[in-house]
C-alpha positions as CSV (number, residue, x, y, z in Angstrom):
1,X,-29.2,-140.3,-26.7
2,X,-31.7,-138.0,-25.2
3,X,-34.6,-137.5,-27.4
4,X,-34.3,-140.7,-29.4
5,X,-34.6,-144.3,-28.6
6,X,-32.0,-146.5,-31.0
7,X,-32.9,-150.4,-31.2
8,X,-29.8,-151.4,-29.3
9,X,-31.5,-149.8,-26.6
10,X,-34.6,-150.7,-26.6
11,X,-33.9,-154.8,-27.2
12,X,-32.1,-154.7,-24.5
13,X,-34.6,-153.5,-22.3
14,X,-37.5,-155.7,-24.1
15,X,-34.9,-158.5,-23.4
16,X,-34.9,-158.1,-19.4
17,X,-38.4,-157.8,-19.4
18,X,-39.8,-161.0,-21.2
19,X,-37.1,-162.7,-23.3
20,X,-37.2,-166.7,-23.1
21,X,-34.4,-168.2,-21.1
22,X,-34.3,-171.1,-22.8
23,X,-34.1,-169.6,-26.5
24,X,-31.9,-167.0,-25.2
25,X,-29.7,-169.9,-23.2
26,X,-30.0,-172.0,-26.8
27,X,-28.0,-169.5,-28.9
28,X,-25.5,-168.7,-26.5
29,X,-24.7,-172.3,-25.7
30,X,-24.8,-172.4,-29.6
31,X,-22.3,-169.4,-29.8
32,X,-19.9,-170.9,-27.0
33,X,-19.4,-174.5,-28.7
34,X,-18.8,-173.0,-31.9
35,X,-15.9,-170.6,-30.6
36,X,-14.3,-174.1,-28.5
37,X,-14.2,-175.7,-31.9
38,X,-12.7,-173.4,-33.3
39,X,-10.1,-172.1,-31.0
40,X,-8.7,-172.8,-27.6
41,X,-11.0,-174.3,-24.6
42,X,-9.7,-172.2,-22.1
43,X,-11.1,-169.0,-22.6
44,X,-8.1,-167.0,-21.5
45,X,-6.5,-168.2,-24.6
46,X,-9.3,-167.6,-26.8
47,X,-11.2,-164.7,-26.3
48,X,-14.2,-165.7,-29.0
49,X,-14.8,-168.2,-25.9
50,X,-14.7,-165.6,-23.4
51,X,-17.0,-163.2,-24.7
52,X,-19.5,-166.1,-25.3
53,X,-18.9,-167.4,-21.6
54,X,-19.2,-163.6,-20.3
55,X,-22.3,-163.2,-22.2
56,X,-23.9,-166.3,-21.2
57,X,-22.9,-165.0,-17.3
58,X,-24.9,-162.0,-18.0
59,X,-27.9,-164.1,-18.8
60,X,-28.1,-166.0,-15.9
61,X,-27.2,-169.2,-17.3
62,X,-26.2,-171.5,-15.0
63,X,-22.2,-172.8,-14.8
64,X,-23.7,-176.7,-15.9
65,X,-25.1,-175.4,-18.9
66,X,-21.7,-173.3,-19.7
67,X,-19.5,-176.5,-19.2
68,X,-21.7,-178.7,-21.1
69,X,-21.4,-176.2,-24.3
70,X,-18.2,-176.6,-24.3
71,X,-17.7,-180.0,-23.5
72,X,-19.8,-180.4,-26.6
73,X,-17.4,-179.5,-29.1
74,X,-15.3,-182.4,-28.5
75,X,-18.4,-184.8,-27.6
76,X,-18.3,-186.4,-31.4
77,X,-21.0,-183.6,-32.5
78,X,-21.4,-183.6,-36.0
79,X,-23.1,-180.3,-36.7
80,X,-20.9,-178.1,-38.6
81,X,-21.7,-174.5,-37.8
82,X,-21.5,-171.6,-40.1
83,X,-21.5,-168.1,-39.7
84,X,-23.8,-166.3,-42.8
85,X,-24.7,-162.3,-42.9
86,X,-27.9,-161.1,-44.8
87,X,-28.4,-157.8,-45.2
88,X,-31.7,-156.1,-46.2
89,X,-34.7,-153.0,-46.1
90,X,-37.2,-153.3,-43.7
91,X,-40.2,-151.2,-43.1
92,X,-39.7,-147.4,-43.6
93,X,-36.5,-148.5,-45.7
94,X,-34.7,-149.3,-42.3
95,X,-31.2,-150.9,-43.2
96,X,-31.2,-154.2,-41.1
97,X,-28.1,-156.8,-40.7
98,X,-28.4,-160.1,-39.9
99,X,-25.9,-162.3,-38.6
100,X,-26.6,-166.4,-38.4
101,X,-25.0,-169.2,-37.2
102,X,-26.8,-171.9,-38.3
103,X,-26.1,-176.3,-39.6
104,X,-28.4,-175.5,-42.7
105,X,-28.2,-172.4,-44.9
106,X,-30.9,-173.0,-47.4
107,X,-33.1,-173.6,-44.4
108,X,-31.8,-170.5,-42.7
109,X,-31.9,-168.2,-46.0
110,X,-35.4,-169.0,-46.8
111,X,-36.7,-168.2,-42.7
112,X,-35.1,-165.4,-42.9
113,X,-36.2,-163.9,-46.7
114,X,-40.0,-164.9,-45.5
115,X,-39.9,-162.7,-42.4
116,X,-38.5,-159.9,-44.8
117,X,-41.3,-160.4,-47.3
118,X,-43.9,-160.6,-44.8
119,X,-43.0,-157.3,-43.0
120,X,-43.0,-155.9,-46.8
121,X,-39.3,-156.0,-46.7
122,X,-36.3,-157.4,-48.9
123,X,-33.1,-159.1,-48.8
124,X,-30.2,-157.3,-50.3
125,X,-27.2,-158.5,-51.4
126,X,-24.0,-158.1,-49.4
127,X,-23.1,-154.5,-49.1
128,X,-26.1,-153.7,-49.9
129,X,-27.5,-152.7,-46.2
130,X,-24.3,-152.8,-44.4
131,X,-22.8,-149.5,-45.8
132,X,-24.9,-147.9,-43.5
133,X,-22.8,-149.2,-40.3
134,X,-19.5,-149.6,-39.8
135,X,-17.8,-152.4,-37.4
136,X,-17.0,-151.9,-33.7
137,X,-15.9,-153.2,-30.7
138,X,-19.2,-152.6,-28.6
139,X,-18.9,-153.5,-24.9
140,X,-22.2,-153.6,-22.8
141,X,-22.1,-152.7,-18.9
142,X,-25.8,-152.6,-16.9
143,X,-26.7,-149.2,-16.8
144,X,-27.5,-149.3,-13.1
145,X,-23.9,-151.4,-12.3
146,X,-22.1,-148.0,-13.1
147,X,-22.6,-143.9,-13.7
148,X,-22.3,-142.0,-16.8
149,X,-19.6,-139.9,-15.8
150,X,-17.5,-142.8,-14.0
151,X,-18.1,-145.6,-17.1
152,X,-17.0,-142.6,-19.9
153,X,-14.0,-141.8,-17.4
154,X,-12.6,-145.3,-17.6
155,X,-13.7,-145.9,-20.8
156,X,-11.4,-143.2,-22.4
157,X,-8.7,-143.7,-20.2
158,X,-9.0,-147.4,-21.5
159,X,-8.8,-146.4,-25.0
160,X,-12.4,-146.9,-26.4
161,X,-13.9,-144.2,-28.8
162,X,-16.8,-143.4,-26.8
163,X,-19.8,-144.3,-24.3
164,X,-22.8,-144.1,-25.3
165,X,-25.6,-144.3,-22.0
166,X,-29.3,-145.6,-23.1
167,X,-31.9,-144.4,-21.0
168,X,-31.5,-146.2,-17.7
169,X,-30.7,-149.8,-20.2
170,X,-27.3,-149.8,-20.8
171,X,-23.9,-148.1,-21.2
172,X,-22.3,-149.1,-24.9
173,X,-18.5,-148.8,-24.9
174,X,-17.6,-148.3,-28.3
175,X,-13.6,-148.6,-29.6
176,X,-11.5,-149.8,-32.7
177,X,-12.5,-153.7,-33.4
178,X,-9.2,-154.4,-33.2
179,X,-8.5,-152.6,-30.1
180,X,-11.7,-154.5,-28.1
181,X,-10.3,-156.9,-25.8
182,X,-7.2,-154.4,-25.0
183,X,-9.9,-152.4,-23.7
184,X,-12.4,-154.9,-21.9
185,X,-8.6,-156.1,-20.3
186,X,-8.3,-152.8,-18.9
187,X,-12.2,-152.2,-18.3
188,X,-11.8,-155.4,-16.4
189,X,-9.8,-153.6,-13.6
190,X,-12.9,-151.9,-12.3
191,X,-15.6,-153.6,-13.8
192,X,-16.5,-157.3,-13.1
193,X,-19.6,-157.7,-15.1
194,X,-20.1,-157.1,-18.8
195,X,-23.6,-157.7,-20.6
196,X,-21.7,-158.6,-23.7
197,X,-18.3,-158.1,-25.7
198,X,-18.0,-158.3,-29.4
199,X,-18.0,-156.5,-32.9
200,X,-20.9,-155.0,-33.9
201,X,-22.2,-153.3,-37.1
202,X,-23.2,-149.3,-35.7
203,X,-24.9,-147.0,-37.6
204,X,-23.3,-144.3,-39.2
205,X,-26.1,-142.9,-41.3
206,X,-30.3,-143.1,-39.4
207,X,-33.5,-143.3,-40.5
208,X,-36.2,-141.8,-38.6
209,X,-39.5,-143.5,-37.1
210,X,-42.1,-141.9,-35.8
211,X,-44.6,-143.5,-32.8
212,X,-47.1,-144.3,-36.0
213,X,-44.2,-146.6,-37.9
214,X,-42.6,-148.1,-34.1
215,X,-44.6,-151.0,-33.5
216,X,-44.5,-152.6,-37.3
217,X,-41.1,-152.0,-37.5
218,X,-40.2,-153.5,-33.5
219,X,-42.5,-156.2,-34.2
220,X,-40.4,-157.3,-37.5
221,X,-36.7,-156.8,-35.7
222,X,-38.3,-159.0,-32.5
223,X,-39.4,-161.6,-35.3
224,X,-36.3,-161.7,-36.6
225,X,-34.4,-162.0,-33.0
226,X,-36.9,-165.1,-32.7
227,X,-35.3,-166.7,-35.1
228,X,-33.5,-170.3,-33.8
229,X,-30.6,-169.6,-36.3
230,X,-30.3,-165.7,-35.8
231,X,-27.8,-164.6,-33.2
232,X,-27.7,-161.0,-33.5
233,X,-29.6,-158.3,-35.6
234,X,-28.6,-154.9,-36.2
235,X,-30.1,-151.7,-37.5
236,X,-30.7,-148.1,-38.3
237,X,-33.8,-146.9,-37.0
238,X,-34.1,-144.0,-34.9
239,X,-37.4,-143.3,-32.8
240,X,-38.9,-139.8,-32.1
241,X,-40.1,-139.7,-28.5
């Protein structure tokens, strides 16, 4: 990635530095109640569950607030989660994704068109965006947990399709989607901490930002991170440095 700086990247790094544990702790507690309704409560037999539990590991968050997640999706909770993707143009053009898990969707639909409108974006239809990606397994290791040249040895020998190394921030396994938790299992035999496990929407085709564009366009993808119903946001831009 020398020369450019890609949003996975750099959220990731603006995350360390002054993300809010407690919204951060909200929408993975969110994420790991959701996947124990829906599947197995022990996360060896449901690896939605175990990726959410890994991820919430990575955050800090302590084993209480884990258990209590889960607990709650037998505790008599009526909220009924669902999962909604909008896709849309930022500023610049930038493709963006959204993926939600939210109790309301007209409530979540019209949060998330006003942030586009305001950053003199648009919502899209589905397809509209999202042909600019395609979907990957994307496993997340701390950049400083592992080198380069030993995390792209392992991850080839696992299987994945590449490793991608972000300035010091992270190293991004990337693989089949169907192949992702064949590969974290083998990962697993010399890693024991992952930032995060799941599909992803990667960009095949960029747009490019220069250091004029790179704050209006951060300062709409953070707003839309903020989000209480948003749980992951993906997109194209590419900074010069």
């Amino acid at each position: 990635m020398a020369g450019h700086s890609h949003w996975a990247g750099i959220k990731h790094k603006k995350g360390k530095a002054d993300k809010i544990r407690s919204k951060i702790f909200s929408k993975i507690s969110r994420e790991i109640t959701v996947a124990a309704k829906l599947g197995d409560r022990n996360p060896e037999m449901n690896s939605r569950l175990r990726a959410a539990i890994q991820s919430a590991r990575a955050a800090n968050m302590p084993k209480d607030n884990i258990d209590r997640a889960i607990d709650k999706s037998e505790a008599g909770d009526q909220s009924n989660f669902e999962s909604i993707r909008y896709e849309g143009f930022g500023p610049k053009n930038i493709a963006v994704i959204v993926d939600t898990l939210t109790d309301n969707k007209n409530r979540t639909a019209s949060s998330i068109r006003k942030l586009f409108q305001k950053n003199g974006g648009s919502l899209g239809t589905q397809g509209s965006a999202s042909h600019n990606f395609i979907q990957n397994g994307v496993i997340k290791i701390d950049y400083n947990l592992i080198s380069e040249e030993k995390v792209l040895d392992l991850a080839l020998n696992a299987g994945a399709e590449d490793c991608i190394s972000y300035d010091d921030s992270i190293h991004e396994i990337r693989c089949e989607k169907e192949d992702i938790y064949k590969v974290k299992k083998l990962l697993e035999n010399e890693i024991d901490s992952f930032i995060s496990t799941r599909i992803e929407w990667v960009p095949t085709i960029f747009i490019e930002a220069n250091d004029n564009e790179k704050n209006d366009i951060l300062s709409f993808l953070e707003t839309l991170e903020d989000d209480d119903d948003v749980q992951n946001v993906y997109s194209n831009v590419k900074f010069k440095k």
